[in-house]
C-alpha positions in Angstrom: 0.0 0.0 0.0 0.9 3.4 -1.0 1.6 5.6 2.0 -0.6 8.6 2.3 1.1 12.5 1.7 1.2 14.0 5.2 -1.4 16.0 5.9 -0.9 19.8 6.1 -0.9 19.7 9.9 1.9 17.2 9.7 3.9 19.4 7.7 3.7 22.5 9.6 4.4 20.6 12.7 7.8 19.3 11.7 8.6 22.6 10.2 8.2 23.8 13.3 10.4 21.2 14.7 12.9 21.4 12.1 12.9 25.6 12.7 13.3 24.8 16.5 16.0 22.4 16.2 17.8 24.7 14.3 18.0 27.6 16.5 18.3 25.2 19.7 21.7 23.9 18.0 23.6 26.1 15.6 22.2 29.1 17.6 20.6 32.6 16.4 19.5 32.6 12.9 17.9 35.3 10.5 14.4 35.1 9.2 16.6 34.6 5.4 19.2 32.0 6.8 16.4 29.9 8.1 14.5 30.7 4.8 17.9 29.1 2.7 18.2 26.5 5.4 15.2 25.0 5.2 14.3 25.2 1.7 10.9 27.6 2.5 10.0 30.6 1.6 10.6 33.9 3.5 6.1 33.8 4.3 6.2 30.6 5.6 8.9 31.4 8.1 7.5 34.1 8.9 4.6 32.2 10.3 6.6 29.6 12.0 8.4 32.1 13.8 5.0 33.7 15.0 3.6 30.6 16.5 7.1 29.6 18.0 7.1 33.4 19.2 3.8 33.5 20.8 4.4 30.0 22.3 7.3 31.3 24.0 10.2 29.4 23.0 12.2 31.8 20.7 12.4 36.0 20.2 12.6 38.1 17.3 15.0 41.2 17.7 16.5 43.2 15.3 20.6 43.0 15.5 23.0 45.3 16.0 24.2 47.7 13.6 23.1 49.7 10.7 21.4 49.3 7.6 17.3 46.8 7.1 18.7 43.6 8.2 16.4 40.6 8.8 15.0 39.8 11.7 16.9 37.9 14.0 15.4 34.4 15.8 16.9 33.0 19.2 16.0 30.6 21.7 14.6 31.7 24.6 16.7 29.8 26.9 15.9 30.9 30.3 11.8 30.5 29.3 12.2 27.4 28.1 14.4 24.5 30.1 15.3 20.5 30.8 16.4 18.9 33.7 19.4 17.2 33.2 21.2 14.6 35.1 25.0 12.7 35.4 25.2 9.7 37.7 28.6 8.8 37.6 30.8 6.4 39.4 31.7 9.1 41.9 29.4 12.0 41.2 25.8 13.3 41.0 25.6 16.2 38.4 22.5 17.8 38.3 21.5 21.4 36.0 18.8 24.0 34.5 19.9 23.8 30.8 17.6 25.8 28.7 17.1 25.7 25.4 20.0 26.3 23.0 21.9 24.4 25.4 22.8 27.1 28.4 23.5 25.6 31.3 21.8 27.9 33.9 22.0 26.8 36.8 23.8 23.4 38.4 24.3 21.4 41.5 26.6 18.7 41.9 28.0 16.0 45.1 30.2 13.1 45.3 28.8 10.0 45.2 30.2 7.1 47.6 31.5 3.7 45.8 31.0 1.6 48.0 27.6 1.1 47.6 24.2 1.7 45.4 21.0 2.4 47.2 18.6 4.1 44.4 16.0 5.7 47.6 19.2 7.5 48.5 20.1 8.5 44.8 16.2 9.5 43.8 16.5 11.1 47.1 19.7 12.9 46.4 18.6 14.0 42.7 15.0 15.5 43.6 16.6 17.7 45.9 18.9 19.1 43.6 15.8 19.4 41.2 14.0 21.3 44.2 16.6 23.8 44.3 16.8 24.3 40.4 13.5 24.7 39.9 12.7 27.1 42.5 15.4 29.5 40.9 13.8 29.0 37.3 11.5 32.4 36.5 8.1 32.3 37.1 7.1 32.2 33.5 9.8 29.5 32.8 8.6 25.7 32.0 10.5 22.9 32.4 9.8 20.9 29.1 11.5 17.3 30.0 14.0 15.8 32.1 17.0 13.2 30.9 19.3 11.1 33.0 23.1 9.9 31.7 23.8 7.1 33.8 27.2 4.8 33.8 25.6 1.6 32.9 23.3 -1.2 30.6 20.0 0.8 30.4 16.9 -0.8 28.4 15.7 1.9 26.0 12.0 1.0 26.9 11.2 2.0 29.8 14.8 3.8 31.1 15.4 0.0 33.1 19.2 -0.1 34.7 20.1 -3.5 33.5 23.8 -3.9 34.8 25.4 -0.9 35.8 29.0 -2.9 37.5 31.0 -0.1 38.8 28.0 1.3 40.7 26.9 -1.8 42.2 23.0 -1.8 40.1 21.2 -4.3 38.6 17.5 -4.6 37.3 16.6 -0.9 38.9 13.5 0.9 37.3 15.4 4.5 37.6 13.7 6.2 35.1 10.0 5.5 36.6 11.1 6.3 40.3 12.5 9.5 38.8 10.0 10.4 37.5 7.5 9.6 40.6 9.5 11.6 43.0 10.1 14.7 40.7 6.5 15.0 40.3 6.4 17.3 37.4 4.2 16.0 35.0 7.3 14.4 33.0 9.0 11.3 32.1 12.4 10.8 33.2 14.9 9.6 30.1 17.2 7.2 31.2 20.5 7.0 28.6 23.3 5.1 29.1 26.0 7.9 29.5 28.3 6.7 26.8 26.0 7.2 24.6 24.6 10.3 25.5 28.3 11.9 24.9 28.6 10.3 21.7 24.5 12.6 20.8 26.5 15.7 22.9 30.1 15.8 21.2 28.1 15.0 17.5 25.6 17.7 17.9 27.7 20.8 19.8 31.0 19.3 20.0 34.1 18.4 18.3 32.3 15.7 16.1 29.9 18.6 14.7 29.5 18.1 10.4 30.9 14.2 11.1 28.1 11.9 10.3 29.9 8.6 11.1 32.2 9.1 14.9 32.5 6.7 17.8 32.5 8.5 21.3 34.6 6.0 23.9 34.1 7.1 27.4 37.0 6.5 30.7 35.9 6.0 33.8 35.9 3.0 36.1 35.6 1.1 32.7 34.8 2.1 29.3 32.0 2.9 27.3 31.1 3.8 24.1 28.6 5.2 21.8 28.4 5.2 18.0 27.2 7.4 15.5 26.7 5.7 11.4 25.2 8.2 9.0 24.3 10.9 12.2 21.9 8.7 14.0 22.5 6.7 17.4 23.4 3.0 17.0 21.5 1.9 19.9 21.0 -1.9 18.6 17.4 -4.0 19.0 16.9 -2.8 23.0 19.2 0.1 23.5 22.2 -1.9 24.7 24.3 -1.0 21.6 27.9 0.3 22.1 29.1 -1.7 24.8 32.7 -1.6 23.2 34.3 -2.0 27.0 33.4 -5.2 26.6 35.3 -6.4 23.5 38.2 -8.6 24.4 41.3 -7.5 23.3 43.8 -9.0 25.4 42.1 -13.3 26.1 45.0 -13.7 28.8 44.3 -10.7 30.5 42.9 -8.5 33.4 39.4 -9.9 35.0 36.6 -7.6 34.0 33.6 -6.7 35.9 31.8 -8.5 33.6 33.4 -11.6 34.7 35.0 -12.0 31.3 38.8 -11.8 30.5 41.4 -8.8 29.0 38.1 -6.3 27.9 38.6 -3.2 26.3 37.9 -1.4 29.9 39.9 -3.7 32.0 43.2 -3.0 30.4 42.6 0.7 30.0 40.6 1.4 32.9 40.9 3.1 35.9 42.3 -0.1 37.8 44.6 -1.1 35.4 46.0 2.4 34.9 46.7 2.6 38.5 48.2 -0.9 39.3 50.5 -0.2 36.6 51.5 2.9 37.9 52.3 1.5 41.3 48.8 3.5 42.8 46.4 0.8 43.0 44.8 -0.1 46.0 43.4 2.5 49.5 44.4 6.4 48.2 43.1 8.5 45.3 40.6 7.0 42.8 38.4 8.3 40.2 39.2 11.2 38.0 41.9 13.1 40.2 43.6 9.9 40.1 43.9 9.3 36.9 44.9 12.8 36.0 47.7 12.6 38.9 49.6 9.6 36.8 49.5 12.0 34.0 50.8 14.9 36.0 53.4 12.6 37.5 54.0 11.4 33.5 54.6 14.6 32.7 57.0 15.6 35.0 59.2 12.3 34.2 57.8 10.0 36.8 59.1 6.2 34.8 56.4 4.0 36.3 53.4 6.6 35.1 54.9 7.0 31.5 54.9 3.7 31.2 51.7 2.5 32.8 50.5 5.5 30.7 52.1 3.7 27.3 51.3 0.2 28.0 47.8 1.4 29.0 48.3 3.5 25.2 48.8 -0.3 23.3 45.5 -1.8 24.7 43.8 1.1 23.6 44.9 1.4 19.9 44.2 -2.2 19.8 40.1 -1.3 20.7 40.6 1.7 18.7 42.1 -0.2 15.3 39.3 -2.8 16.1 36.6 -0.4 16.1 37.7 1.6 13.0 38.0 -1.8 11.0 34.5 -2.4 12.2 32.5 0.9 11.5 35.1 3.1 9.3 34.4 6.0 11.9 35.4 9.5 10.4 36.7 10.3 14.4 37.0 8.4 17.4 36.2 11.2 20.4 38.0 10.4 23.9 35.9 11.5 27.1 35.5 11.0 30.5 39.6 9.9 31.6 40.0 8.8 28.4 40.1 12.6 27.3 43.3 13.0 30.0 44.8 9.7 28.8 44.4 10.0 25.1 47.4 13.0 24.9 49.8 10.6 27.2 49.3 8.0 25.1 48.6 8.8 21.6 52.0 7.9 20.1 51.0 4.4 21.3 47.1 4.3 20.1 48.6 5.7 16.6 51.1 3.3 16.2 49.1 0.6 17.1 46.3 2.3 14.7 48.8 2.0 12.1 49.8 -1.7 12.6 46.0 -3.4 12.8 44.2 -1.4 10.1 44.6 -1.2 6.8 45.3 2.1 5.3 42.1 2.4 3.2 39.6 2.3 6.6 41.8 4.9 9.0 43.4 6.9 6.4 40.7 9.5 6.9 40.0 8.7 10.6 40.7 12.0 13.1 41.6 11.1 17.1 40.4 13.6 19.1 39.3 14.3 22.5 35.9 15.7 23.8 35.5 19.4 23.4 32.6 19.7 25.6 35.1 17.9 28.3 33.8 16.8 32.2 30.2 18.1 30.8 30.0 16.0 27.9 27.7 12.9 29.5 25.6 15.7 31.1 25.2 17.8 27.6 24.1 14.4 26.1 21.2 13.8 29.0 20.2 17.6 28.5 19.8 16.8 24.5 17.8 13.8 25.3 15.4 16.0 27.2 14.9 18.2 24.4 13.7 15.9 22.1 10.1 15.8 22.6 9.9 19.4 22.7 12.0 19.6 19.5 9.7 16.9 17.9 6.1 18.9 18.2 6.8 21.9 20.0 3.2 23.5 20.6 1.9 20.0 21.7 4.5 19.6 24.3 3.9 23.1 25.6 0.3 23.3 25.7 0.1 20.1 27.8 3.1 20.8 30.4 1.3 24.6 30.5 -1.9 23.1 31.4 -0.3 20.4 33.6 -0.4 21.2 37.6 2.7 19.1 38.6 2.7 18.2 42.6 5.5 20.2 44.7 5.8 17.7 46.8 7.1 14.8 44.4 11.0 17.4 45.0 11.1 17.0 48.6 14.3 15.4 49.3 
């Protein structure tokens, strides 16, 4: 059966959408840039500016200077917001970003290791969300809320399905979220990987590359992947879960139980044993950054912890370019500290296990959007209902009365 032309409804609304998305990325654009963008004529988005205008959600100013020039459009980012979320191995990030992707306003405490209690997490995250909220204007509305988390989560229904280094397993995050913030939205759960791989692609380094993989240092390693600009997220979500490809059979025990994985040879464990740090002292990110301070400053056992840790890598790296023919492979997390003390390794390694046709073109570079990368990525996830059907999504939320209550920590 043929499919029936959208109707005229349908076409407006993801011009208006498409219009949205525009100005929430690449920033403030003129009535004739969005015109040329687009493909419309200047009459048509005209009127998609006036219904985004009276909605709330972008302005219309005239620029600077002299001269008739067009109408500028910008986002109203401090009318319009998300809640966004980072639950990390050792930290709770929690921010106002508003639209355009300003982060107004954030709040953020370590998080203990040694154990996982999600009533103490939920607990710990509506309180934050209190706080934000209650320093958001009056006429501001919070269009969606998104959660990076360091672990296996089932795209469904925001499900943590393994998350090793933070002790969860089979925890229903994104509902309980969303029952204790009470405001009339559901919580998006992401795994945090590849959230940074959506944040570095759409306002990072790996802007204008459609094909990048994202890896991500902390305990372990994650990953995310983008082919042809779009998320490879696999049948349930779990796609990208390159810490787990064995590179090294013989090798360190994972958390996973396996042998030699991608993240327990270039870890944070492995990085430190090497380095003669392992065991009681500093973990986490200060940690890692310490070997490469102490690397730096000529310290033997951290270069070569540092270069050793540099082999395993390019091997996951040369793997992963032979597999998907990335245009960049973006280091985040520790991997964005690790990456410069090792590259000579990951290069040469690069070098040896590819052949030259698939990483001839392939740029190594490391996250632009840096420690906030994971929580851009959960911000972005927000947006994308509002960014889908704008007006729909703000006349519900407006008429919505969410319960104060559901932010008591």
């Amino acid at each position: 059966m043929m499919r029936a032309a959208p109707s005229q409804e349908e076409v407006r609304r993801d011009n208006l959408g498409t219009l949205l998305r525009h100005i929430h990325l690449r920033g403030p654009a003129s009535r004739a840039a969005l015109a040329e963008g687009m493909g419309l004529n200047r009459s048509t988005i005209m009127a998609l500016t006036g219904d985004l205008t009276a909605a709330g959600v972008v302005r219309e100013e005239l620029p600077r200077g002299t001269g008739r020039p067009s109408l500028m459009v910008s986002p109203e980012s401090t009318r319009v917001y998300v809640l966004a979320f980072d639950i990390g191995v050792d930290r709770l990030v929690a921010a106002r970003v508003g639209l355009g992707g300003v982060i107004l306003d954030r709040r953020e405490a370590e998080r203990p290791r040694d154990s996982f209690d999600p009533d103490a997490l939920v607990g710990a995250l509506a309180g934050f969300t209190r706080q934000l909220v209650r320093k958001a204007g009056r006429d501001a509305v919070c269009v969606g809320a998104g959660a990076a988390f360091s672990g296996t989560v089932r795209r469904a229904d925001g499900t943590i399905r393994y998350g090793p280094d933070l002790g969860a397993k089979d925890v229903s995050l994104g509902d309980a979220l969303s029952r204790r913030l009470a405001l009339g939205l559901t919580v998006a759960i992401g795994n945090d990987a590849n959230l940074g791989a959506l944040a570095e692609h759409q306002r990072g380094v790996g802007v204008g590359c459609p094909d990048l993989i994202y890896l991500h240092g902390d305990v372990g390693v994650g990953g995310g992947i983008i082919v042809g600009g779009r998320l490879l997220e696999g049948a349930d979500g779990y796609g990208g879960e390159v810490g787990h490809m064995v590179v090294n059979p013989s090798g360190r025990r994972c958390g996973c139980g396996s042998l030699g994985c991608l993240e327990a040879e270039v870890g944070e464990h492995a990085l430190l044993e090497r380095a003669g740090r392992g065991g009681a002292g500093r973990v986490g990110r200060d940690a890692v950054r310490a070997v490469v301070d102490a690397a730096d400053r000529g310290d033997a056992a951290a270069r070569d912890a540092l270069h050793r840790t540099g082999e395993w890598l390019g091997l996951g790296v040369a793997n992963l370019v032979n597999i998907f023919n990335p245009g960049m492979v973006i280091f985040g997390g520790t991997l964005r500290d690790i990456y410069p003390a090792s590259a000579a390794q990951v290069r040469s390694r690069l070098a040896t296990s590819t052949p030259a046709a698939p990483r001839e073109r392939v740029r190594l570079r490391t996250a632009e959007l840096g420690d906030d990368t994971t929580l851009v990525g959960a911000a972005e996830l927000a947006f994308g209902e509002v960014l889908a059907d704008p007006l729909q999504v703000l006349a519900r939320l407006r008429t919505a009365v969410p319960d104060p209550s559901g932010t008591t920590a």
